[in-house]
Wavefront OBJ file of the C-alpha trace (Angstrom):
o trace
v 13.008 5.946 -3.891
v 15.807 3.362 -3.996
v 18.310 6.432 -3.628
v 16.634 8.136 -0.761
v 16.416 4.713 1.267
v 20.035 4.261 0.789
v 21.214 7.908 1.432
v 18.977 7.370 4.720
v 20.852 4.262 5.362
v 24.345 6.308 5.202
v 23.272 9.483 7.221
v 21.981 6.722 9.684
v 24.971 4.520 9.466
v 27.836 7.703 9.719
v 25.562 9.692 13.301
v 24.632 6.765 15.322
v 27.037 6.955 18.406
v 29.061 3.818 19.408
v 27.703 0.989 21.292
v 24.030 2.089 20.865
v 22.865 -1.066 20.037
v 23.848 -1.764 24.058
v 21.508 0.560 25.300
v 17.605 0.136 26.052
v 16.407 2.583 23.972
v 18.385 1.121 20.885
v 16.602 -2.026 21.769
v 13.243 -0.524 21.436
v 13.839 1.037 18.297
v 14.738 -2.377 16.727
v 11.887 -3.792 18.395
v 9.057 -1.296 17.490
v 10.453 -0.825 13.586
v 11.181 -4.875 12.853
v 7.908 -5.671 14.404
v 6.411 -2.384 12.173
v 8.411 -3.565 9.158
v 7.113 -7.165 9.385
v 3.555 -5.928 9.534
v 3.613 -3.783 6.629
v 5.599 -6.585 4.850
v 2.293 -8.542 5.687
v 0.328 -5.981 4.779
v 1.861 -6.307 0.893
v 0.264 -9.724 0.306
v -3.071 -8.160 0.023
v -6.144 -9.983 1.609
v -4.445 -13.553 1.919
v -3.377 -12.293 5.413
v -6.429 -10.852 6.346
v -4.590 -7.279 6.921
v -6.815 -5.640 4.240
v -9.821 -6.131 5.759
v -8.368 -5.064 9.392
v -7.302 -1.467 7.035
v -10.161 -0.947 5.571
v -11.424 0.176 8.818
v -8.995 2.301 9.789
v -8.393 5.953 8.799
v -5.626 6.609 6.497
v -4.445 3.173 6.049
v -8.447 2.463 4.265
v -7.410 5.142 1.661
v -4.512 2.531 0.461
v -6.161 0.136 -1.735
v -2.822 -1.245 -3.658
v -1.467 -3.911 -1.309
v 2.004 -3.114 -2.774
v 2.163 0.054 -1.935
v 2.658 -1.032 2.093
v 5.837 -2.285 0.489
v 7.343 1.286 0.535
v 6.510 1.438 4.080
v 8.364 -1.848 5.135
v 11.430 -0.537 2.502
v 11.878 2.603 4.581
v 12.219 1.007 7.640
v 14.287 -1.719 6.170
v 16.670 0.895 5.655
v 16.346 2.386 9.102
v 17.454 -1.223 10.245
v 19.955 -1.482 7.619
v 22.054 1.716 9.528
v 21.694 0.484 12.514
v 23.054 -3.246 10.952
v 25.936 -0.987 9.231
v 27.517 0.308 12.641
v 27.420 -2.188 14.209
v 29.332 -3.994 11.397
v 32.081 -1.062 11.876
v 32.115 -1.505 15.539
v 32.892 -5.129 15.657
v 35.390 -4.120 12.820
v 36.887 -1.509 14.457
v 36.943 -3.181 18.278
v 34.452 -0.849 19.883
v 32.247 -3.712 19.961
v 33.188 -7.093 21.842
v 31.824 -10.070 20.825
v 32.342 -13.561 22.430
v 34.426 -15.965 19.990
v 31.474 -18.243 19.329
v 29.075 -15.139 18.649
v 31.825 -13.244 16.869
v 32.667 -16.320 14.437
v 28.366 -16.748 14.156
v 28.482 -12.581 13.199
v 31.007 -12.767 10.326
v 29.185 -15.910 8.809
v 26.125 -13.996 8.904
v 27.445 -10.943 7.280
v 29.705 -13.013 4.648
v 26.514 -14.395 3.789
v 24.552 -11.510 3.180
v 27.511 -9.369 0.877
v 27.666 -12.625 -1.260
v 23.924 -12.907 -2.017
v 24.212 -9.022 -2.860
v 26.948 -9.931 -5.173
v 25.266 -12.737 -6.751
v 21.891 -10.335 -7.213
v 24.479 -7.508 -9.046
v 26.148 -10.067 -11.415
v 22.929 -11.964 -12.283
v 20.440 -9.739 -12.314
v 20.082 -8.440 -16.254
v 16.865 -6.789 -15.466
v 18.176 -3.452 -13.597
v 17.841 -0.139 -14.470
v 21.129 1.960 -13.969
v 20.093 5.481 -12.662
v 21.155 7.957 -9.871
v 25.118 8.034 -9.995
v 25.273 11.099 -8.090
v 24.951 9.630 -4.995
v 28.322 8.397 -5.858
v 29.649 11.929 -4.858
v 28.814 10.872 -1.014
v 32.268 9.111 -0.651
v 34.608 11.769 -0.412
v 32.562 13.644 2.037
v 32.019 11.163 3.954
v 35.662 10.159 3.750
v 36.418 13.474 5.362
v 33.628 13.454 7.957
v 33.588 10.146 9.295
v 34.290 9.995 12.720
v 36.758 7.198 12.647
v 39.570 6.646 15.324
v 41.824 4.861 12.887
v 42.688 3.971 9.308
v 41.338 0.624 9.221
v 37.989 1.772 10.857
v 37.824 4.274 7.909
v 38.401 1.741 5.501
v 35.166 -0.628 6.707
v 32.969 2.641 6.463
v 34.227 3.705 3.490
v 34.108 -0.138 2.077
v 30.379 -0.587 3.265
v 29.163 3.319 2.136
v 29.898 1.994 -1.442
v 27.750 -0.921 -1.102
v 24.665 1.268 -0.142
v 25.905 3.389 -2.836
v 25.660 0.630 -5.445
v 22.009 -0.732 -4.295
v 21.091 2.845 -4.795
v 22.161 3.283 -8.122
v 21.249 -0.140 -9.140
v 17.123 0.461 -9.021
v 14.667 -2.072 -10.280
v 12.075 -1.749 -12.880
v 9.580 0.408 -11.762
v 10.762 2.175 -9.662
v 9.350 6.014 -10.008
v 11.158 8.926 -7.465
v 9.630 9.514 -3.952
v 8.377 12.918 -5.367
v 6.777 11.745 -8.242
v 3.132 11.554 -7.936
v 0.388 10.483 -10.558
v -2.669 12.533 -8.359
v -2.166 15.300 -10.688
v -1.786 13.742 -13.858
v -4.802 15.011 -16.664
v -5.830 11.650 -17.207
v -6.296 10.858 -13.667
v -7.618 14.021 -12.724
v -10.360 13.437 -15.554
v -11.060 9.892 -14.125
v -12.151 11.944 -10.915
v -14.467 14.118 -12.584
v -16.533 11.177 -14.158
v -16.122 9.367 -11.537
v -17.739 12.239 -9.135
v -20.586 12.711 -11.350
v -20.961 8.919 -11.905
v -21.392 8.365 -7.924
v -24.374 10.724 -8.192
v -26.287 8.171 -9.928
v -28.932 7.455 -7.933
v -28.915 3.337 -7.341
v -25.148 3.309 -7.932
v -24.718 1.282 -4.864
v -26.607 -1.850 -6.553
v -24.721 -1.933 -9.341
v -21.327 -2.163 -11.026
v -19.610 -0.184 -13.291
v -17.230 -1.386 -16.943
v -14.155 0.983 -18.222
v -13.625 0.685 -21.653
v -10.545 3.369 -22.232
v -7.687 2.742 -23.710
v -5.548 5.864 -22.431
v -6.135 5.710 -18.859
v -6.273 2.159 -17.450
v -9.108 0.180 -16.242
v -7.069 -0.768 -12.718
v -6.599 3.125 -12.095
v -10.103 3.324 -12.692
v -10.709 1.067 -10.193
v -8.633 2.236 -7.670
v -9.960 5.752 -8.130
v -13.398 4.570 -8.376
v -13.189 2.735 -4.708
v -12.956 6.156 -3.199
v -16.455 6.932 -4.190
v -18.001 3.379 -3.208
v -18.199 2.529 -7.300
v -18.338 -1.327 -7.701
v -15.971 -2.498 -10.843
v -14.358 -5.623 -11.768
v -10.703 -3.504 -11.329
v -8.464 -4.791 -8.544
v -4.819 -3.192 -8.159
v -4.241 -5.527 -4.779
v -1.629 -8.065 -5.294
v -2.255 -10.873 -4.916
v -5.616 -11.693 -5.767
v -7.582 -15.582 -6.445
v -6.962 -16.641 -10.102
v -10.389 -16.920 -10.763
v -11.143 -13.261 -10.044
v -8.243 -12.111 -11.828
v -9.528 -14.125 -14.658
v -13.126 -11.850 -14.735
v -11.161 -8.410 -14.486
v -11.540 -7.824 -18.269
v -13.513 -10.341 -19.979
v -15.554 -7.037 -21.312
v -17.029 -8.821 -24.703
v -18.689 -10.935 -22.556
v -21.433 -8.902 -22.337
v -23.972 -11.144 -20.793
v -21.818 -12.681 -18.043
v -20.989 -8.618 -17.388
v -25.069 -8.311 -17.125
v -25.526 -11.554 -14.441
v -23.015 -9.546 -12.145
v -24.636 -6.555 -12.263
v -23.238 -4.262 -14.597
v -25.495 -1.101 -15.245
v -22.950 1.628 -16.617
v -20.272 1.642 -19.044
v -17.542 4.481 -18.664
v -16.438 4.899 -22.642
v -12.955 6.506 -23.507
v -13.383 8.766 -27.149
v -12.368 5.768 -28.897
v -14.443 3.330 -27.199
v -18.191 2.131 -27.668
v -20.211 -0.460 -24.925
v -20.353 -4.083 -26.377
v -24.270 -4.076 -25.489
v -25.875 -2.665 -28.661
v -29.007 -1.585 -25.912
v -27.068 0.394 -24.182
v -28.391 4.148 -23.988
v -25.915 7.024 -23.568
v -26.740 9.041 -19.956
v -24.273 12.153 -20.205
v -21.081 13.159 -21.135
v -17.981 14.377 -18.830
v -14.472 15.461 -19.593
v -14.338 13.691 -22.668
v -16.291 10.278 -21.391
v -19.593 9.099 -21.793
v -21.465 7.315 -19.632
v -24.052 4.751 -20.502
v -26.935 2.654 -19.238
v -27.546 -0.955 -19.466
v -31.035 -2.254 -19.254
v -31.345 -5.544 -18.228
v -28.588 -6.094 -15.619
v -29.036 -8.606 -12.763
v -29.666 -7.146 -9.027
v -28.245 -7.250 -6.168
v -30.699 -9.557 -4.515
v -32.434 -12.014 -7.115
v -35.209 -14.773 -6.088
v -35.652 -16.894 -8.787
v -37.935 -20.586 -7.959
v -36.176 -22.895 -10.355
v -32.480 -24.168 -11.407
v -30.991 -25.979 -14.149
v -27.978 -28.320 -13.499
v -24.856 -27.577 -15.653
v -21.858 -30.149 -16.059
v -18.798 -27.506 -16.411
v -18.437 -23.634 -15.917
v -17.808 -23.871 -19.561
v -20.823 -25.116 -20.697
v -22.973 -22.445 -18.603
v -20.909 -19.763 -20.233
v -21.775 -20.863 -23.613
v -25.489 -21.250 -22.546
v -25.451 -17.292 -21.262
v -23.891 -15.752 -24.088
v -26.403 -17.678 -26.566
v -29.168 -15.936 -23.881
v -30.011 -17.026 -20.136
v -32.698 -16.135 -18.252
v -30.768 -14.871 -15.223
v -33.595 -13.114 -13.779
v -35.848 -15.852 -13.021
v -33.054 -19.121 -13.438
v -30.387 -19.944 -11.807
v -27.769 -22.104 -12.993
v -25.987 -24.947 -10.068
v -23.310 -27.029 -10.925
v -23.509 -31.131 -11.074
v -21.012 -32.522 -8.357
v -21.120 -34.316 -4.883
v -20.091 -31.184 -3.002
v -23.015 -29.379 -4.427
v -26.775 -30.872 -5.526
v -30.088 -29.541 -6.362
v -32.165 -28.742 -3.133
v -34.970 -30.993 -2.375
v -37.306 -27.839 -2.032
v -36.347 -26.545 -5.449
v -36.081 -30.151 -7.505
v -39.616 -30.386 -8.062
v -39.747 -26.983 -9.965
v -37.216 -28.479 -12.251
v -38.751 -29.426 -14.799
v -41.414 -27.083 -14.604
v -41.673 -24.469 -17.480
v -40.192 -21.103 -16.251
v -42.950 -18.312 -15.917
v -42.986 -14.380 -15.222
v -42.327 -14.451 -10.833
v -45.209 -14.350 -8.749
v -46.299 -10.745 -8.300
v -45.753 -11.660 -4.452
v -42.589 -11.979 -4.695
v -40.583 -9.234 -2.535
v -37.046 -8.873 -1.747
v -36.518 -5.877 0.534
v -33.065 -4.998 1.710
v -32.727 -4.235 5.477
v -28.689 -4.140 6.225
v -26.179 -3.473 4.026
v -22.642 -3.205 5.087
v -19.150 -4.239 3.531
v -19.309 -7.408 4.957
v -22.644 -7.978 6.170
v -26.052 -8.455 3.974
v -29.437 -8.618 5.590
v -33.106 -8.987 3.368
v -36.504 -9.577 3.949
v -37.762 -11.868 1.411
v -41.179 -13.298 0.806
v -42.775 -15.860 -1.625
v -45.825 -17.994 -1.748
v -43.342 -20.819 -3.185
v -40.162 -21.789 -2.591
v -37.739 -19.640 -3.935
v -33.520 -19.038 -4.270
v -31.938 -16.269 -2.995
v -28.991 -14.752 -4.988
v -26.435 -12.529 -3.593
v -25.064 -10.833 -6.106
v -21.700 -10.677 -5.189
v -18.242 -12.611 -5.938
v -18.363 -16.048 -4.784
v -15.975 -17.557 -1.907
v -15.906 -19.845 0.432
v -15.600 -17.488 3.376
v -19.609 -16.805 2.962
v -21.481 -17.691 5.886
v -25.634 -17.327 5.640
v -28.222 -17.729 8.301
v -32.109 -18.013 7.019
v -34.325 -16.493 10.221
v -31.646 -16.623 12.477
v -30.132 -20.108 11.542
v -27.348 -20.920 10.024
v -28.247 -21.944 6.451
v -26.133 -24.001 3.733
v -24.573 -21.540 0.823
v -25.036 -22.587 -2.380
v -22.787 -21.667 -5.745
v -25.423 -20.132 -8.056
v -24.903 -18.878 -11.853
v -20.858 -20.751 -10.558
v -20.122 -17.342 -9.416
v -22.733 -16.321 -6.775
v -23.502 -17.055 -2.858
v -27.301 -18.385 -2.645
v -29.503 -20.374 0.119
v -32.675 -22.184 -0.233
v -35.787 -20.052 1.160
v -39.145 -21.616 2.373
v -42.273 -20.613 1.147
v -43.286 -17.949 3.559
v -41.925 -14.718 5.142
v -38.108 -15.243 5.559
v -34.814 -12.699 7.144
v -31.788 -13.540 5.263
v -28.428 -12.634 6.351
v -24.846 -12.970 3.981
v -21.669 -12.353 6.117
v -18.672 -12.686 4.174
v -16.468 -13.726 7.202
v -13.108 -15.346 6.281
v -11.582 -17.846 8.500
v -7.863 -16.406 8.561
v -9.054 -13.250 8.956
v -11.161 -14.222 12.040
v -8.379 -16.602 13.740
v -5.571 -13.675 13.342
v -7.868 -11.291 15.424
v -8.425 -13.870 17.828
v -4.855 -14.008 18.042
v -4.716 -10.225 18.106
v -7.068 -9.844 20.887
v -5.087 -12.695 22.781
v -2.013 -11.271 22.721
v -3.083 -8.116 23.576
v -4.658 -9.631 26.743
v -1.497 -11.509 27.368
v 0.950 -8.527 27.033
v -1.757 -6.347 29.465
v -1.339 -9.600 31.727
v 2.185 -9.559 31.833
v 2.488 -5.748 32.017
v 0.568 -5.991 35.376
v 2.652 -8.620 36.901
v 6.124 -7.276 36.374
v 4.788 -3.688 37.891
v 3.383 -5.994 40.595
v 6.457 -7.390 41.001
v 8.544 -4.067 41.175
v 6.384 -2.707 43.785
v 7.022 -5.386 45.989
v 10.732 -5.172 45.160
v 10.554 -1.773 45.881
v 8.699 -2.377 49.282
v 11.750 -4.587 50.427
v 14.212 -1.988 49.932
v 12.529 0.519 51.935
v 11.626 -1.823 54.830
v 14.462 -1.704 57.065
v 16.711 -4.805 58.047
v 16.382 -6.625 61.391
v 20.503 -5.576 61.500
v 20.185 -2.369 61.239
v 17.344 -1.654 64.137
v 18.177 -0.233 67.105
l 1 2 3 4 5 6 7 8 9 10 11 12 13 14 15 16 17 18 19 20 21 22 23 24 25 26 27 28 29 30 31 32 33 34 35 36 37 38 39 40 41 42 43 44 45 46 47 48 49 50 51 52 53 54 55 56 57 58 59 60 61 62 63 64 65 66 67 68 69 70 71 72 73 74 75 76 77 78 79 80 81 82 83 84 85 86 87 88 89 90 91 92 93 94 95 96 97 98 99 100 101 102 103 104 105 106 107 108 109 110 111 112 113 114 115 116 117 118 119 120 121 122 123 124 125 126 127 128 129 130 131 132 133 134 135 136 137 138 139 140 141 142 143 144 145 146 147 148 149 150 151 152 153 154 155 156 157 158 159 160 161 162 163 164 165 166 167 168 169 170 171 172 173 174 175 176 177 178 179 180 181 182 183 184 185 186 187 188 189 190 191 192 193 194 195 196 197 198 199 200 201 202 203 204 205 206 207 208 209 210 211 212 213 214 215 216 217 218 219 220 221 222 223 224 225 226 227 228 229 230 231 232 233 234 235 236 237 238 239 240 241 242 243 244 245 246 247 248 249 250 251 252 253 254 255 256 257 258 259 260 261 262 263 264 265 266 267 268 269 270 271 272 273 274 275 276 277 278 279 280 281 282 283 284 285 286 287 288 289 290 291 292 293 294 295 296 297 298 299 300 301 302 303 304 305 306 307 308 309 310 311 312 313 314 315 316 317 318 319 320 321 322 323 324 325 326 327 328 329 330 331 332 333 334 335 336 337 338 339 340 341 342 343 344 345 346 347 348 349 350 351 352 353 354 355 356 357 358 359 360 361 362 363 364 365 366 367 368 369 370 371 372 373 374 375 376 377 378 379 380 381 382 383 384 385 386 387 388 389 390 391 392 393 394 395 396 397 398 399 400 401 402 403 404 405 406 407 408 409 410 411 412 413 414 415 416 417 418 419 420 421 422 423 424 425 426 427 428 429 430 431 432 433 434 435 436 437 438 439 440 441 442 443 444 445 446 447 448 449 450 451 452 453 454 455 456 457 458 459 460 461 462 463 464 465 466 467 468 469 470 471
């Protein structure tokens, strides 16, 4: 990749005419591909800019789920800047390209700068991987084909060619070719075929999914898996919130697996689920597939909670055995207390839920939730999905407090009675960058208008005739 990006650079840097940097449609291509660069450059810090969610409704770009892979986007047209950067560097060089002796001085700071932090990256760097000398053999073609009007001029070309050369051959870790491809590897390609007959399951949408496999990993899986709306714990976006990172893998913890709703286990051939209950479904390409049978819901209503001092000490409590299905567990702090409606049931003695009970799911969308609940008692609703602070809830139409259940769940407080319950996961950078989206879209459309307002009535002054020249 590294050595296409920098061949691109040359090819760019040796057929770009002189001066185009001075004409208007030079202008615009720095303009559309920095402003294009610096979004996909965004794009790369996963969801902490809100880009993600803006992609995941857009054809195409929803099919990228690996935040760093917008990073090859913004690298490419890095490059396409870096050419254009290049000549004009030879045409102040070579005189083609007047600059004023404050600006001039201002340029060769700016470029001084720049070759001695690629310098200090090539001597301290110890991490590189040396690869792709060929491109070496560029030089003395383009030695012979480079348009240059005088020695000198050559010499600048020639002098900056071998630094793209150098941060071609000089490629990071990781980096694979452009052509390489891991679609059609055998142990993806098998992932897929579980994977398809996994999303068959019936109630697959309620539930999540555990890879244990220790040839293909669990992040592929997870990638692969989003394709076919399969729920796992998997992330490959970069970055993600320490906490969820921390419950990618904790697969031994079986029961804190169960409260967030993991029903199937995908099993490489050396690989067995944790849950000794666990019943095997079928078999695919090597994998089996099994079914938990106790795993928590999607929407739980349970009528009583027990405080807990530390996320620690709940943990301990679950894997000795919690009753997630009918408690809840809330954590003791000043942000966060019992609910008046629920503190009398606590300590009541936990019985089987009131055959009355009935949670029925109306809405369900990526980022919206919406259930009909109904108890003769007060009750808590669980969402079972990852907790965050961008969760919003309104209980009949009014806003409604959300609560941290089980220290990992959104919940709210329900009367006794017929309730609609609504979870929007709405976060608050997301929601201020498209009001800024939608705001400078109006303001660009504003001053679009104005300046073609403007050159009409320029344009209607030169075509009325002057008082000097009538008859």
């Amino acid at each position: 990749m590294a050595t296409l990006q920098s061949l691109g650079c040359v090819l760019m840097s040796i057929n770009w005419p002189p001066k185009i940097l001075l004409t208007a449609f030079s202008r615009f291509l720095l303009l559309t591909f920095g402003a294009i660069a610096v979004y996909f450059l965004l794009a790369g810090f996963g969801t902490h800019f809100g880009l993600a969610y803006v992609h995941f409704h857009i054809p195409l770009l929803n099919r990228i789920r690996e935040a760093g892979r917008y990073l090859s986007v913004f690298t490419m047209l890095a490059a396409f800047l870096a050419g254009l950067g290049l000549q004009v560097i030879v045409d102040v060089a070579s005189g083609k390209l007047e600059l004023k002796d404050g600006l001039r001085r201002y340029f060769w700071i700016a470029t001084g700068l720049s070759l001695l932090i690629f310098v200090v990256a090539l001597v301290f760097d110890r991490h590189e991987t040396i690869a792709g000398w060929l491109v070496l053999a560029v030089l003395p073609f383009a030695w012979i084909l480079w348009p240059a009007s005088s020695r000198g001029e050559r010499l600048v070309c020639s002098g900056l060619l071998l630094l793209a050369c150098l941060a071609s051959v000089l490629s990071p870790p990781g980096t694979q070719l452009f052509s390489a491809s891991q679609y059609l590897g055998a142990d993806n390609l098998r992932s897929h075929r579980v994977l398809r007959r996994v999303a068959q399951l019936p109630d697959i949408a309620q539930y999540r999914v555990v890879v244990l496999d220790s040839v293909f990993r669990p992040v592929e899986w997870g990638s692969n898996a989003s394709y076919y709306g399969i729920r796992t714990f998997y992330l490959s976006c970069t970055p993600v919130p320490y906490d969820q990172f921390r419950e990618m893998f904790p697969e031994r913890e079986v029961n804190l697996r169960m409260l967030r709703g993991t029903k199937y286990f995908i099993c490489g051939p050396d690989s067995m689920p944790f849950d000794p209950k666990a019943t095997l479904l079928f078999t695919e390409s090597g994998y089996r597939v099994y079914e938990a049978s106790d795993p928590m819901e999607l929407y739980t209503l349970v009528h009583k909670v027990i405080p807990f001092a530390t996320k620690d000490s709940f943990q301990s409590k679950l894997a000795a055995g919690f009753d997630y299905h009918r408690l809840a567990a809330m954590e003791k702090s000043k942000e966060q207390t019992i609910p008046p409606l629920l503190r009398a049931n606590e300590q009541s003695i936990p019985g089987t839920p009131t055959s009355e009970d009935l949670v029925e799911p109306i809405l369900h969308t990526p980022n919206l939730f919406a259930v009909q609940a109904y108890s003769p008692q007060p009750g808590l609703l669980i969402l079972n999905e990852r907790w965050s602070d961008d969760w919003h809830a309104r209980v009949n139409s009014r806003p409604a407090k959300v609560l941290r259940a089980n220290f990992t769940q959104p919940a709210v407080v329900l009367p006794a009675g017929r309730n609609y319950v609504e979870f929007e996961f709405k976060p608050t950078l997301f929601w201020n960058l498209l009001i800024l989206q939608r705001a400078t879209f109006l303001l660009l459309v504003v001053v679009g208008v104005w300046k073609l307002w403007r050159a009409w009535l320029l344009s209607g002054d030169n075509r009325r005739p002057s008082a000097a020249g009538t008859p």
